[in-house]
C-alpha positions as CSV (number, residue, x, y, z in Angstrom):
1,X,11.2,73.4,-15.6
2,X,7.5,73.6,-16.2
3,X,6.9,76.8,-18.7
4,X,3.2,76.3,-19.4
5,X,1.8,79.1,-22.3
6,X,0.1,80.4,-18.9
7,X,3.7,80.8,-17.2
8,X,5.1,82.4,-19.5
9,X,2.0,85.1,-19.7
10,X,2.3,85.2,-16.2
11,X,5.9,86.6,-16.2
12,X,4.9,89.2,-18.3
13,X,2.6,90.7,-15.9
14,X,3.1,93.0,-12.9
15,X,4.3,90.9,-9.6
16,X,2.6,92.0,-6.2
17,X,5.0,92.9,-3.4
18,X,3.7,91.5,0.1
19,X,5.9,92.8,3.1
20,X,6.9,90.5,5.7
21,X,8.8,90.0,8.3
22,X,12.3,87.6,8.2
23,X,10.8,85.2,10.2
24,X,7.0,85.3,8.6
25,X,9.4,84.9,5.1
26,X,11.0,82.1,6.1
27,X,8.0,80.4,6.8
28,X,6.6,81.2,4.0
29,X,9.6,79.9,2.0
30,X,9.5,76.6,4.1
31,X,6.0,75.8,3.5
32,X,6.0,76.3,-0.3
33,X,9.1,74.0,-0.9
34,X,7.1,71.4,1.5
35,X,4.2,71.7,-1.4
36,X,6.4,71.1,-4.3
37,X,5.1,74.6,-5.7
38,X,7.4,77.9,-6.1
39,X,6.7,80.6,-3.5
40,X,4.5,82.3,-6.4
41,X,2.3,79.9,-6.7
42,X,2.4,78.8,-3.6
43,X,1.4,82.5,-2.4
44,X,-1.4,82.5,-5.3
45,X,-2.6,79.6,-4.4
46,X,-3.2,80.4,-0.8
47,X,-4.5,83.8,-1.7
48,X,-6.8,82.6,-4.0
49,X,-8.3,80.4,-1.0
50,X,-7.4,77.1,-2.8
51,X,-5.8,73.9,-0.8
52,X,-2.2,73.7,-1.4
53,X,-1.7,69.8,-0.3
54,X,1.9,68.8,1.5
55,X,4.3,66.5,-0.5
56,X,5.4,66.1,3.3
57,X,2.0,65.1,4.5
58,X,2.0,61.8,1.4
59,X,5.3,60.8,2.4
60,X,4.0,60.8,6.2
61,X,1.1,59.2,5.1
62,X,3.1,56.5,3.4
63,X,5.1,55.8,6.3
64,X,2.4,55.1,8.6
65,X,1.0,52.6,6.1
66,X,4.3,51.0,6.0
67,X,4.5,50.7,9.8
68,X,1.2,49.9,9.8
69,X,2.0,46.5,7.7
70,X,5.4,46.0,10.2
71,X,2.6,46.0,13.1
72,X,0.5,43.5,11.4
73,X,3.7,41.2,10.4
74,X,5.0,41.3,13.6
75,X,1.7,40.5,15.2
76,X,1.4,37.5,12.9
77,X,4.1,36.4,14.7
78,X,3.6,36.9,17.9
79,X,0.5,35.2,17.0
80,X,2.1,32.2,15.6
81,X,5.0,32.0,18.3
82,X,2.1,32.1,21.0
83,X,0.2,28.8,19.4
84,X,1.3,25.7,19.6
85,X,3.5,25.4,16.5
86,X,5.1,22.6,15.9
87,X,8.6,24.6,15.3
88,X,8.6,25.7,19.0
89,X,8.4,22.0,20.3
90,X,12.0,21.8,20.3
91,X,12.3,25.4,22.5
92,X,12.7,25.8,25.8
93,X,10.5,28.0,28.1
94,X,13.6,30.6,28.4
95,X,13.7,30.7,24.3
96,X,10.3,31.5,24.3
97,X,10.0,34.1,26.5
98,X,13.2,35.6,24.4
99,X,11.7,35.7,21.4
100,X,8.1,36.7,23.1
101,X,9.7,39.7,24.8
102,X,12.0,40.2,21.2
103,X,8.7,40.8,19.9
104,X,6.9,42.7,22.0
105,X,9.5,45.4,22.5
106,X,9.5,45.3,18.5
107,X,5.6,46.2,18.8
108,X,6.3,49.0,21.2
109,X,8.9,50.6,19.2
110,X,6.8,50.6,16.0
111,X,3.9,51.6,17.7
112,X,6.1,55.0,19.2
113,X,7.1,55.4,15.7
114,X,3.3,55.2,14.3
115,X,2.8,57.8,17.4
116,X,5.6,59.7,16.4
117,X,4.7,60.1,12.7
118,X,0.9,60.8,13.3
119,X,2.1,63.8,15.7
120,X,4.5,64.9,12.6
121,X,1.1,64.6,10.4
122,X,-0.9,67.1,12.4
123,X,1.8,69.3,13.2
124,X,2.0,69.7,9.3
């Protein structure tokens, strides 16, 4: 636990009541564990007009990047099974169709999970 000089004054002082409704509370409560901050300082902080940035919104953020490099691998690939390569010679037409389609439908699932997680970002 973080107790700063200027924590400690501040629990000295007199707290402000803000009256809420359940529902209005809970949100409250919701959106100051998603900032990493205590619902004091996340409250401050807001009133004070200062931006309170998501720990949600990084981790969101760090997913996309990592789908981002599954795209890009898997497109390598679908690159590399679309040349000639000599490691293909040996495949039939029906293998390579397989592992086309494999990869394709690998693409389209990563690309509704980028989808997904963007929509997560700016619903956040």
């Amino acid at each position: 636990m973080d107790t700063t000089p200027e924590k400690k004054i501040r629990r000295n002082l007199t707290p402000l009541k803000v009256y809420c409704l359940e529902n209005e509370r809970d949100v409250i409560i919701r959106n100051a564990l998603a900032t990493g901050k205590t619902v004091s300082e996340y409250m401050r902080n807001v009133s004070m007009g200062y931006r309170v940035p998501s720990n949600i919104n990084a981790e969101q953020a760090r997913e996309l990047v990592r789908l981002k490099g599954d795209m890009g691998r898997l497109g390598g690939l679908l690159k590399l099974l679309l040349s000639n390569e000599e490691r293909f010679d040996g495949m039939t037409g029906e293998r390579l169709q397989f592992e086309t389609l494999k990869l394709l439908n690998e693409i389209l699932e990563n690309q509704k999970q980028v989808r997904q997680a963007i929509r997560e970002l700016i619903r956040n």
